[in-house]
Biopython code that builds the backbone (N, CA, C, O; Angstrom):
import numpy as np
from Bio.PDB.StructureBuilder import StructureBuilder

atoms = [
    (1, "UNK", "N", (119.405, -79.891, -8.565)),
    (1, "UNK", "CA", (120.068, -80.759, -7.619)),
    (1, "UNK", "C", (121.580, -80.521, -7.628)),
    (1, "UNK", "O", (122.217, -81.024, -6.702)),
    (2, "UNK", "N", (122.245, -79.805, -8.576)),
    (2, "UNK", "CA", (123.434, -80.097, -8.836)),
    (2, "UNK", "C", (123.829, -78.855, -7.920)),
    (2, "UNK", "O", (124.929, -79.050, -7.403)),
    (3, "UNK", "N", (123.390, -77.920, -7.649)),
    (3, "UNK", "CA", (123.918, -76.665, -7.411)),
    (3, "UNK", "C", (123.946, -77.228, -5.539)),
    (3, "UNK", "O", (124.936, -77.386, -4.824)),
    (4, "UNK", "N", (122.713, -77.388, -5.251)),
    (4, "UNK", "CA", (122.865, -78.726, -3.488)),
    (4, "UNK", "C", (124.429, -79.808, -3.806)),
    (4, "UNK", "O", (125.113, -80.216, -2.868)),
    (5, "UNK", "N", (124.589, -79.961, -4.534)),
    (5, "UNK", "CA", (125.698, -81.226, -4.349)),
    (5, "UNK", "C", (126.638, -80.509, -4.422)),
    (5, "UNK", "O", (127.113, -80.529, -3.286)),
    (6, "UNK", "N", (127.456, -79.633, -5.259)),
    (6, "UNK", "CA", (128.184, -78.537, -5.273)),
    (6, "UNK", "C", (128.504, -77.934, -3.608)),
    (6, "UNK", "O", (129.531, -78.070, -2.942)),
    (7, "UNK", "N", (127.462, -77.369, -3.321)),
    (7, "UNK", "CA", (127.429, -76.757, -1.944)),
    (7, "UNK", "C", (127.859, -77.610, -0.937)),
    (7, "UNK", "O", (128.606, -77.127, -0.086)),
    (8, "UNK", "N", (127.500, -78.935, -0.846)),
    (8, "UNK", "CA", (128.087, -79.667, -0.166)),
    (8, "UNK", "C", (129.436, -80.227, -0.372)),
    (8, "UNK", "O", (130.105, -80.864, 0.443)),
    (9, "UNK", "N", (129.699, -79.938, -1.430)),
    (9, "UNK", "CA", (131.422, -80.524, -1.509)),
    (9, "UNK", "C", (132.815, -79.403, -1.229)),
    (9, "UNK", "O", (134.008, -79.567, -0.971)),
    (10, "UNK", "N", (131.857, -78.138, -1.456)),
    (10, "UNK", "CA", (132.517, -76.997, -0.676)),
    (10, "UNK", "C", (132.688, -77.192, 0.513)),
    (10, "UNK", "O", (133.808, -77.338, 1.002)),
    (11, "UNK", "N", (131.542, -77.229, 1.213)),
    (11, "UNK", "CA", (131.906, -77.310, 2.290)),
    (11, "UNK", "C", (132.498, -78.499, 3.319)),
    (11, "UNK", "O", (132.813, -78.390, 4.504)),
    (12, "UNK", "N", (132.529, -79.407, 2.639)),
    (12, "UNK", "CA", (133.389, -80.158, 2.985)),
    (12, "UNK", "C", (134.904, -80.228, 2.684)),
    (12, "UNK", "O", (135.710, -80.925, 3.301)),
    (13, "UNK", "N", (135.193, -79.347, 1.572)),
    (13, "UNK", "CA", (136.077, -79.237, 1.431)),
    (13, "UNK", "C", (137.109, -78.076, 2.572)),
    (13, "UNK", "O", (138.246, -78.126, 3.039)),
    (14, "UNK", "N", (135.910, -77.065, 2.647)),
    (14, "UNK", "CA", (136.251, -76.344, 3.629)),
    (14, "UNK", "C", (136.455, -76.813, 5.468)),
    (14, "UNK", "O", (137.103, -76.230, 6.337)),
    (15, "UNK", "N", (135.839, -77.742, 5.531)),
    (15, "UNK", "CA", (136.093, -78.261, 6.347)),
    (15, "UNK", "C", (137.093, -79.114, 6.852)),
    (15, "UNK", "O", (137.254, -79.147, 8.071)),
    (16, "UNK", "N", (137.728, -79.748, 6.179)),
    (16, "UNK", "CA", (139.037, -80.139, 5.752)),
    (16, "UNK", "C", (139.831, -79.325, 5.999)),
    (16, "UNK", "O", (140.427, -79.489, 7.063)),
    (17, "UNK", "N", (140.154, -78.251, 5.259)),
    (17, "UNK", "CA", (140.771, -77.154, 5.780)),
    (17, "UNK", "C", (140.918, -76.861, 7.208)),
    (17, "UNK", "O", (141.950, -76.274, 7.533)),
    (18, "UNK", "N", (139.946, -77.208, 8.248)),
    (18, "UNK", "CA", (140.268, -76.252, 9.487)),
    (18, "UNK", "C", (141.187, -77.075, 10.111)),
    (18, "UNK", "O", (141.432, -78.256, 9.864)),
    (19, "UNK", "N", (141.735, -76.253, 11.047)),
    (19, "UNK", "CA", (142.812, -76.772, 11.855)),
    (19, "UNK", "C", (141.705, -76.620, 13.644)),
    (19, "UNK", "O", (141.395, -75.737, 14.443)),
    (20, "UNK", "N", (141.514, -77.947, 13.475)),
    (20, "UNK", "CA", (140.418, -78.339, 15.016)),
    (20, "UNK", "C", (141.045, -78.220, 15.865)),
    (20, "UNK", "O", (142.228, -78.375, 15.565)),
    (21, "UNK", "N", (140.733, -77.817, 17.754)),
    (21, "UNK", "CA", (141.833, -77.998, 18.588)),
    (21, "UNK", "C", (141.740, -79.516, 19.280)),
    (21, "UNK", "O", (140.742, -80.236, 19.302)),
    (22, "UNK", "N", (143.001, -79.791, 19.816)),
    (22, "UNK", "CA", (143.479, -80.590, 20.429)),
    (22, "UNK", "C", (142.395, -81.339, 21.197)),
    (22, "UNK", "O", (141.428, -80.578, 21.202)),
    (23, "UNK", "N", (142.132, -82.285, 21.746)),
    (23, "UNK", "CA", (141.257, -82.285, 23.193)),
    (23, "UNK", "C", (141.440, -81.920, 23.978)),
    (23, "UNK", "O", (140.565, -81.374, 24.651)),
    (24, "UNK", "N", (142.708, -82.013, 24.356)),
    (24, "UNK", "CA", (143.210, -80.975, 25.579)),
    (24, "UNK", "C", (143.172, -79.464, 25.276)),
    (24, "UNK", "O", (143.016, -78.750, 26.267)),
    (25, "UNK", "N", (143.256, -79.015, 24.404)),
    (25, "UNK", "CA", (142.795, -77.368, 23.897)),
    (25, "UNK", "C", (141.009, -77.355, 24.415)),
    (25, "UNK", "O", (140.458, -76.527, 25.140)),
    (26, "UNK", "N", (140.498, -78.398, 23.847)),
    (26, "UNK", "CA", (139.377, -78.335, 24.200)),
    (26, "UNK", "C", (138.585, -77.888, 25.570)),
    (26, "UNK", "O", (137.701, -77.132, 25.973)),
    (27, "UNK", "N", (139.521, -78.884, 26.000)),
    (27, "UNK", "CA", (139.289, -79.393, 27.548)),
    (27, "UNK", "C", (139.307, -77.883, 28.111)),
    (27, "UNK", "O", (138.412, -77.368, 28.782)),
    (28, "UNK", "N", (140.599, -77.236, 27.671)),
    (28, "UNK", "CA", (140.803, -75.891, 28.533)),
    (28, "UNK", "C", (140.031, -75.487, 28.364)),
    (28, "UNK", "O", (139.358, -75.272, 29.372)),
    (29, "UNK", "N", (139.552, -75.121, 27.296)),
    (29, "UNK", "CA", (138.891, -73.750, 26.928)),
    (29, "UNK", "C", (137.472, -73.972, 27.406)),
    (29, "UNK", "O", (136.989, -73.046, 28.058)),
    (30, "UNK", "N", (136.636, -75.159, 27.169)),
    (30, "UNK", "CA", (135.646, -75.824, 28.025)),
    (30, "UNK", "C", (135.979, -75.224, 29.998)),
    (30, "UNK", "O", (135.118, -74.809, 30.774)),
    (31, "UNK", "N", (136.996, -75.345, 30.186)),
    (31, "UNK", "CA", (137.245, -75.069, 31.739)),
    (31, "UNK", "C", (137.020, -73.495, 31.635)),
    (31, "UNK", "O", (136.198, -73.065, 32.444)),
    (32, "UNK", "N", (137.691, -72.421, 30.659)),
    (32, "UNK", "CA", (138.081, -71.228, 30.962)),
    (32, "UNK", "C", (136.364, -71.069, 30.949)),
    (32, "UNK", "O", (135.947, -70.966, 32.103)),
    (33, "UNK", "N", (135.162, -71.021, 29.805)),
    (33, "UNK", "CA", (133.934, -70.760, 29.940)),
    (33, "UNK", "C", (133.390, -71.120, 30.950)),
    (33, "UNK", "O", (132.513, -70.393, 31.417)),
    (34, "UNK", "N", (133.766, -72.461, 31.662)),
    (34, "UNK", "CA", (132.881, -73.002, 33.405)),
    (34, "UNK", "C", (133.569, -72.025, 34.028)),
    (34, "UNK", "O", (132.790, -71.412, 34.758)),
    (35, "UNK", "N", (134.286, -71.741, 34.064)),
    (35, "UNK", "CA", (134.972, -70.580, 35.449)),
    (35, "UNK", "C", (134.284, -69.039, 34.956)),
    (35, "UNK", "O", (133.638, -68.437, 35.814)),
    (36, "UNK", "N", (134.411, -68.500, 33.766)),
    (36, "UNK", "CA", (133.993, -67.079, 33.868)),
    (36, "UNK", "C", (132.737, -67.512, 33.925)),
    (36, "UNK", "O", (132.281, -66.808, 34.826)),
    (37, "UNK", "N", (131.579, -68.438, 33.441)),
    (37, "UNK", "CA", (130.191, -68.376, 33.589)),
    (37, "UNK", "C", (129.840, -68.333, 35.503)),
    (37, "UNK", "O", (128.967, -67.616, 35.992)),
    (38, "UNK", "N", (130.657, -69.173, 36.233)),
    (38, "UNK", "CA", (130.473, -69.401, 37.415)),
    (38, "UNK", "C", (130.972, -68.173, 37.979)),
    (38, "UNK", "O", (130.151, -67.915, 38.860)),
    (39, "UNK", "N", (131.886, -67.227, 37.977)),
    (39, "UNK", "CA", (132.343, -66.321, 38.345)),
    (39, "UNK", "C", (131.101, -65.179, 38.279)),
    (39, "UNK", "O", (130.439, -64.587, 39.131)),
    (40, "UNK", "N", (131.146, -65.192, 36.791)),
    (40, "UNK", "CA", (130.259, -63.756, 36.139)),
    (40, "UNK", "C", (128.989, -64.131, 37.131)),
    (40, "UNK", "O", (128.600, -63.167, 37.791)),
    (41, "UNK", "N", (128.125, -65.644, 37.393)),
    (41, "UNK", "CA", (127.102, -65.920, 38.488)),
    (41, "UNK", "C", (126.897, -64.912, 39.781)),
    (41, "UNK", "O", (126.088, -64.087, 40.206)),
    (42, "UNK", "N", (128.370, -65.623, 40.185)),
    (42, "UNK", "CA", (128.902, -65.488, 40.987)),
    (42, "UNK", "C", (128.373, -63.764, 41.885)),
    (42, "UNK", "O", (127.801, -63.467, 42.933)),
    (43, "UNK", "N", (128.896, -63.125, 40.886)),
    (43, "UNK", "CA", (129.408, -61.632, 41.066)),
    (43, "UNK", "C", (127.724, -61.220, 40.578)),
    (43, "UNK", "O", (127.233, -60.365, 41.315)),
    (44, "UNK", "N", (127.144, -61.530, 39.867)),
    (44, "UNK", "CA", (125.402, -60.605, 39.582)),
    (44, "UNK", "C", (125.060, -61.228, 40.936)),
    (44, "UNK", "O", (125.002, -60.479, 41.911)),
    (45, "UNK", "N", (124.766, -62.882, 41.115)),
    (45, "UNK", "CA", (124.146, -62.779, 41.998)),
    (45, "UNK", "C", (124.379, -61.655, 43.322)),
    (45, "UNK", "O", (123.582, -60.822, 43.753)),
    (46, "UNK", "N", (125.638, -61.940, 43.734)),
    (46, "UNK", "CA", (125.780, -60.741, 44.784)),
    (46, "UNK", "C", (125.835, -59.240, 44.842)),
    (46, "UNK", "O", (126.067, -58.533, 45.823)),
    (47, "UNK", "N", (125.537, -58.830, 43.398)),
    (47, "UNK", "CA", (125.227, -57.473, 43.216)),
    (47, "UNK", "C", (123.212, -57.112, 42.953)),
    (47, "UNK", "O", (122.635, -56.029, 42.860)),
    (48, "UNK", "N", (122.734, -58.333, 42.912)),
    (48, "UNK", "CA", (121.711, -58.623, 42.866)),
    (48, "UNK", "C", (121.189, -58.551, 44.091)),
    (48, "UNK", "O", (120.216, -57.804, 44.201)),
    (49, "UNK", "N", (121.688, -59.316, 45.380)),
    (49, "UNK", "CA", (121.633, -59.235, 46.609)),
    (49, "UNK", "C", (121.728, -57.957, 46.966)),
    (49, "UNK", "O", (120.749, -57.258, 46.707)),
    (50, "UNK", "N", (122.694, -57.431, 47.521)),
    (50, "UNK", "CA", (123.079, -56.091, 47.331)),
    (50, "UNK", "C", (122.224, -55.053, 47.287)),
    (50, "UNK", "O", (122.104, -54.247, 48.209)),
    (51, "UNK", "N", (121.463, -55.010, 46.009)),
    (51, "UNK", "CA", (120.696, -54.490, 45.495)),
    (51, "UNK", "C", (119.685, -54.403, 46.274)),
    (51, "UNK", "O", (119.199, -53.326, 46.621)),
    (52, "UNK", "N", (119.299, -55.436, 46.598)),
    (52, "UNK", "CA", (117.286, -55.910, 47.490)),
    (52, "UNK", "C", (117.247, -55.251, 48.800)),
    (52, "UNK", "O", (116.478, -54.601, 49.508)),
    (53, "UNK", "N", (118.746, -55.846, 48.784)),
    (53, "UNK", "CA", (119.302, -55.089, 50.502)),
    (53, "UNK", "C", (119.204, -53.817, 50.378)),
    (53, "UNK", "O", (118.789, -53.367, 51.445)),
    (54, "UNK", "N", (119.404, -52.862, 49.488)),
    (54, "UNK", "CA", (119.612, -51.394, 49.280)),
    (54, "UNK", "C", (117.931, -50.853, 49.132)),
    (54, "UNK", "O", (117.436, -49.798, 49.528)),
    (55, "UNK", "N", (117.331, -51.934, 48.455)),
    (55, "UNK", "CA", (115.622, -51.075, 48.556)),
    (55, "UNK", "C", (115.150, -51.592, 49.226)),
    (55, "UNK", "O", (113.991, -51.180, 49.185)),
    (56, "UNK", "N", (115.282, -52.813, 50.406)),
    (56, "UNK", "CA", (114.541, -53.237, 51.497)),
    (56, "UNK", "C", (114.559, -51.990, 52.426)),
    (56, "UNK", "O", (113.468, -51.592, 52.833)),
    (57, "UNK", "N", (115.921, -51.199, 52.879)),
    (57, "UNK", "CA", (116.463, -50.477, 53.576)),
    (57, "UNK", "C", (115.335, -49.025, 53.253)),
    (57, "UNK", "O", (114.718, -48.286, 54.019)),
    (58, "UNK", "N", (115.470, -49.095, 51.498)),
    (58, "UNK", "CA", (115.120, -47.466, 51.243)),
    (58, "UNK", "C", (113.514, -47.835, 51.445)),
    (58, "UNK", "O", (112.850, -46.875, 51.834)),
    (59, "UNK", "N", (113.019, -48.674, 51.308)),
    (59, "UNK", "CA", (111.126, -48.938, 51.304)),
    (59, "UNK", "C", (111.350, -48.971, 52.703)),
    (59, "UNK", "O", (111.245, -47.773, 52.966)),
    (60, "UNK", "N", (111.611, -49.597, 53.878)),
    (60, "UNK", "CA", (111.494, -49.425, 55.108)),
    (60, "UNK", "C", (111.836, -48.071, 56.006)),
    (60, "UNK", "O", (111.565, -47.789, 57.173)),
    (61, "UNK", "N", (112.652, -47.248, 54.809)),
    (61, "UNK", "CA", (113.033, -45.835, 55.289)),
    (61, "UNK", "C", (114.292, -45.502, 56.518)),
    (61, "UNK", "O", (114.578, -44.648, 57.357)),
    (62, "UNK", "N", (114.706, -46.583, 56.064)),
    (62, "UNK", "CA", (116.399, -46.616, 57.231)),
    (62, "UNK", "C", (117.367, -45.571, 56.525)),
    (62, "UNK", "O", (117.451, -45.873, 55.335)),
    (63, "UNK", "N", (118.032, -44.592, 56.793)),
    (63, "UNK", "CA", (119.333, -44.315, 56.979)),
    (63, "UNK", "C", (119.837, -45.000, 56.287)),
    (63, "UNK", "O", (120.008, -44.472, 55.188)),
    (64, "UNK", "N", (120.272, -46.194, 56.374)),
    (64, "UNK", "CA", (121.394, -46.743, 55.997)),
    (64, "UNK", "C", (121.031, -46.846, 54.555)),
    (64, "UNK", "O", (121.798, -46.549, 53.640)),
    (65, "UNK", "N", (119.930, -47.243, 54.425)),
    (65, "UNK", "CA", (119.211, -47.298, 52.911)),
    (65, "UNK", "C", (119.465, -46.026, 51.907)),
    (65, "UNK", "O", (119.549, -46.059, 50.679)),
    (66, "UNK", "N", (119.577, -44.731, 52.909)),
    (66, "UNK", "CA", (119.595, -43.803, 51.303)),
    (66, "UNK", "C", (120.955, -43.560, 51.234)),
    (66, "UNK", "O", (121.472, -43.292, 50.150)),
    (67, "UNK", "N", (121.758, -43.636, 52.506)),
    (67, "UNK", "CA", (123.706, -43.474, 52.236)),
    (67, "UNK", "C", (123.579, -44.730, 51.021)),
    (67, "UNK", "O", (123.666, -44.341, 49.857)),
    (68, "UNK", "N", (123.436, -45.785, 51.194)),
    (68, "UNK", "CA", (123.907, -46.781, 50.175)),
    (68, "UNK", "C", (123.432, -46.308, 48.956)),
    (68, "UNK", "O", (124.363, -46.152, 48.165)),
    (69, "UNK", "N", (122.152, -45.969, 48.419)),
    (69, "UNK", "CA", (121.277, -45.507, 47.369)),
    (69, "UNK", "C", (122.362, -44.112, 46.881)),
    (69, "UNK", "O", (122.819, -44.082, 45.738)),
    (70, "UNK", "N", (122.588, -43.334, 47.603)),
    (70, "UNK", "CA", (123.258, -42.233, 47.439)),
    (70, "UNK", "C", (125.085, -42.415, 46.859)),
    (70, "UNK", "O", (125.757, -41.879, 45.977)),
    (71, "UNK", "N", (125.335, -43.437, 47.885)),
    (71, "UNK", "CA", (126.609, -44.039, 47.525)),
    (71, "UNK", "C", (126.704, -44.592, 45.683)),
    (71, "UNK", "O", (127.538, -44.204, 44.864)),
    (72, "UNK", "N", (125.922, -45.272, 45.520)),
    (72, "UNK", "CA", (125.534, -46.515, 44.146)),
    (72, "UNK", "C", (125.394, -45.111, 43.198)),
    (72, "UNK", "O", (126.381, -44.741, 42.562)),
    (73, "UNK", "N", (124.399, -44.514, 43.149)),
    (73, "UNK", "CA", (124.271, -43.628, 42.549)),
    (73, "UNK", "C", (125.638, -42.773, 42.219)),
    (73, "UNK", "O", (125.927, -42.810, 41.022)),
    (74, "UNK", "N", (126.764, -41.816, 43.253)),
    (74, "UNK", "CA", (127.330, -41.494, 43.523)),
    (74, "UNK", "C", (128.499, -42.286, 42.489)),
    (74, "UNK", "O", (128.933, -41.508, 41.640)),
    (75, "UNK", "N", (129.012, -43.520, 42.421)),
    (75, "UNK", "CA", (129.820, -44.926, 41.808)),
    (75, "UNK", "C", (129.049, -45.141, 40.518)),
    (75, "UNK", "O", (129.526, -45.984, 39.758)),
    (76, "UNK", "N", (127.815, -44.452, 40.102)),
    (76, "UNK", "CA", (127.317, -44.868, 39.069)),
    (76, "UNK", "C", (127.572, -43.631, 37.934)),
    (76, "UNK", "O", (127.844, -43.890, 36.762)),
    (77, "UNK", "N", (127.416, -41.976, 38.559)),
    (77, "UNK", "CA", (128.152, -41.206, 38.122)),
    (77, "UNK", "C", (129.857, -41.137, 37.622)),
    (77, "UNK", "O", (130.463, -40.733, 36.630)),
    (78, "UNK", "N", (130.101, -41.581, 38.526)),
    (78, "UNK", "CA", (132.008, -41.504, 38.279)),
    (78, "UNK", "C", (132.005, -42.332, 37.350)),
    (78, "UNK", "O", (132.567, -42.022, 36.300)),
    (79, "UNK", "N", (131.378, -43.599, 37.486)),
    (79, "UNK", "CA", (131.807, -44.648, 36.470)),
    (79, "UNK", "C", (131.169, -44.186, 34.722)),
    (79, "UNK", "O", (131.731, -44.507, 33.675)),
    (80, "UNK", "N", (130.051, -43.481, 34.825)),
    (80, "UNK", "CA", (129.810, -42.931, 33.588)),
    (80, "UNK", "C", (130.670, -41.791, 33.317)),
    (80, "UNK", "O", (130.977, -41.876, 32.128)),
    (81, "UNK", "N", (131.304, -40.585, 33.931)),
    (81, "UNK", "CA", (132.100, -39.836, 33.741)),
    (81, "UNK", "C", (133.484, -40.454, 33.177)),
    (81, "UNK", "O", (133.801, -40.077, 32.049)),
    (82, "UNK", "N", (134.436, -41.461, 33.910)),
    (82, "UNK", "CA", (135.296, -41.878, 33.712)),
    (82, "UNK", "C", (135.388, -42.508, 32.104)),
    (82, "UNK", "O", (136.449, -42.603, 31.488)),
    (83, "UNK", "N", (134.301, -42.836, 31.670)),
    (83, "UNK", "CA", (133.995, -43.653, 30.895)),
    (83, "UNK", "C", (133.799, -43.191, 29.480)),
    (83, "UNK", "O", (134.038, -43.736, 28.403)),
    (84, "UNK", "N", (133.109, -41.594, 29.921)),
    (84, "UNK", "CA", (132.820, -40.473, 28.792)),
    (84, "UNK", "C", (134.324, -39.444, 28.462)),
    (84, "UNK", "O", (134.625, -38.607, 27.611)),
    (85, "UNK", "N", (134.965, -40.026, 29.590)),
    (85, "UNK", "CA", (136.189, -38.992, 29.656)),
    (85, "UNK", "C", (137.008, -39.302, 28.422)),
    (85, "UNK", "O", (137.275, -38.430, 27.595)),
    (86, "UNK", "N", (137.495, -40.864, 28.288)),
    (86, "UNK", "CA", (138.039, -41.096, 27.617)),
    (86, "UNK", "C", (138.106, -41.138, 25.950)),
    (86, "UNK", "O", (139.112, -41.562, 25.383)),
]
sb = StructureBuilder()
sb.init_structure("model")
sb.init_model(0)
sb.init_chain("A")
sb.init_seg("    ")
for serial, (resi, resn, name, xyz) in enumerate(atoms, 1):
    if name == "N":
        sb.init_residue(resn, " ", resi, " ")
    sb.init_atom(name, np.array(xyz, "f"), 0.0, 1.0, " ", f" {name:<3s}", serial, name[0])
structure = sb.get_structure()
């Protein structure tokens, strides 16, 4: 039992120690995660869209469907090149 009671007075002791933020620190930083979670949403969903749109096009066999497919692909190269470059 003693080695449990020990452990707990560490860590309370350690806890003591921290320096907690503000509420208003809180508050922000609570805001900065609602904005990039809603953003980051934001931005898949419409690359998600995007997307359906690009194989509705290529399964129906439009033109426009394989420039875009070709394009993505095309942006998917550079972006792995650029990426390996460095």
């Amino acid at each position: 039992m003693q080695p449990v009671v020990q452990y707990l007075r560490d860590t309370r002791a350690e806890l003591l120690k921290v320096t907690w933020p503000t509420r208003q620190e809180a508050w922000n930083l609570t805001l900065i995660v609602l904005a990039t979670t809603a953003g980051m949403a934001a931005i898949l969903g419409l690359a998600d869209f995007a997307f359906a749109e690009v194989m509705k096009q290529l399964i129906l066999g439009s033109g426009v469907g394989y420039v875009s497919a070709l394009a993505a692909v095309a942006a998917g190269v550079l972006a792995w090149y650029l990426i390996q470059r460095e």
